[in-house]
C-alpha positions in Angstrom: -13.2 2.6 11.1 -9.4 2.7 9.9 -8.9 3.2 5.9 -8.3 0.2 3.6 -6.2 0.5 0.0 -5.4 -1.9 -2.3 -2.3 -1.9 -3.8 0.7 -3.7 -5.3 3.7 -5.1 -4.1 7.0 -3.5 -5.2 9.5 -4.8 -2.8 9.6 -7.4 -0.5 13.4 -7.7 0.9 13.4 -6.2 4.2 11.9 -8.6 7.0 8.1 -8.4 8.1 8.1 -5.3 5.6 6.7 -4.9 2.4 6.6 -1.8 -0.1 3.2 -1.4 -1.4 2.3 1.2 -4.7 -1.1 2.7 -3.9 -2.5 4.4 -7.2 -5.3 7.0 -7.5 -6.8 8.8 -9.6 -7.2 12.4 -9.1 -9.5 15.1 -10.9 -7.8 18.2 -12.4 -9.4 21.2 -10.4 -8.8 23.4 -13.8 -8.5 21.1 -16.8 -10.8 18.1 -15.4 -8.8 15.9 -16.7 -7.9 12.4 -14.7 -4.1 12.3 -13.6 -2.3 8.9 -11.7 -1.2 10.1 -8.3 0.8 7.3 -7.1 1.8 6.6 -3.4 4.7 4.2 -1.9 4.2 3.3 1.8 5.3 0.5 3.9 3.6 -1.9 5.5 4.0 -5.0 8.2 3.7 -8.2 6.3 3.5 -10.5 9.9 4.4 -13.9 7.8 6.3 -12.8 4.8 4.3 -14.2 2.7 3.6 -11.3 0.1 5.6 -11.4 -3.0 6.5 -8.9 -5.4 3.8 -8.0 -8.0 1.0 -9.1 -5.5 -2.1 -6.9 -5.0 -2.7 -6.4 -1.3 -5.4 -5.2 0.6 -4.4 -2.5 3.3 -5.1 -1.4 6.6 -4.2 1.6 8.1 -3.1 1.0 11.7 -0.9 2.9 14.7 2.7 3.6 14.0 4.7 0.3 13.9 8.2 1.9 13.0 9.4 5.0 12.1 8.1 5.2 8.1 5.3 1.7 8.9 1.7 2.9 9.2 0.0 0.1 6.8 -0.7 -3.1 8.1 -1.5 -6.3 5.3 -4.6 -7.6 5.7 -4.8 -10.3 2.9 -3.4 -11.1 -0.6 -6.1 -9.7 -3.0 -7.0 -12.0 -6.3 
């Protein structure tokens, strides 16, 4: 079963290729306190429809590029 993130659209210029801002929240191993670990990754957007400031549901997929490992599944509500 390949992973799934959600995550927002940051950029949307290139062509079939989206920039996607994956936040989580990680547990301090000493202080357990919550910290925002975010992530940028790129994924193939097949119809260009994704706009910036979208939420996006993620797929994790085979490599499509050199830096593309994320595949859009859907626009998330």
């Amino acid at each position: 079963m390949p992973k799934r993130k959600i995550g927002i659209v940051i950029s949307d210029k290139a062509q079939k290729t989206v920039t996607v801002k994956i936040t989580n929240y990680v547990k301090h191993p000493l202080y357990k306190k919550y910290m925002k670990k975010v992530t940028k990754v790129y994924a193939h957007d097949e119809k260009n429809e994704c706009k910036t400031g979208e939420r996006v549901l993620l797929e994790e997929t085979r490599p499509l590029s050199k830096r593309k490992r994320w595949r859009v599944i859907r626009r998330v509500v």
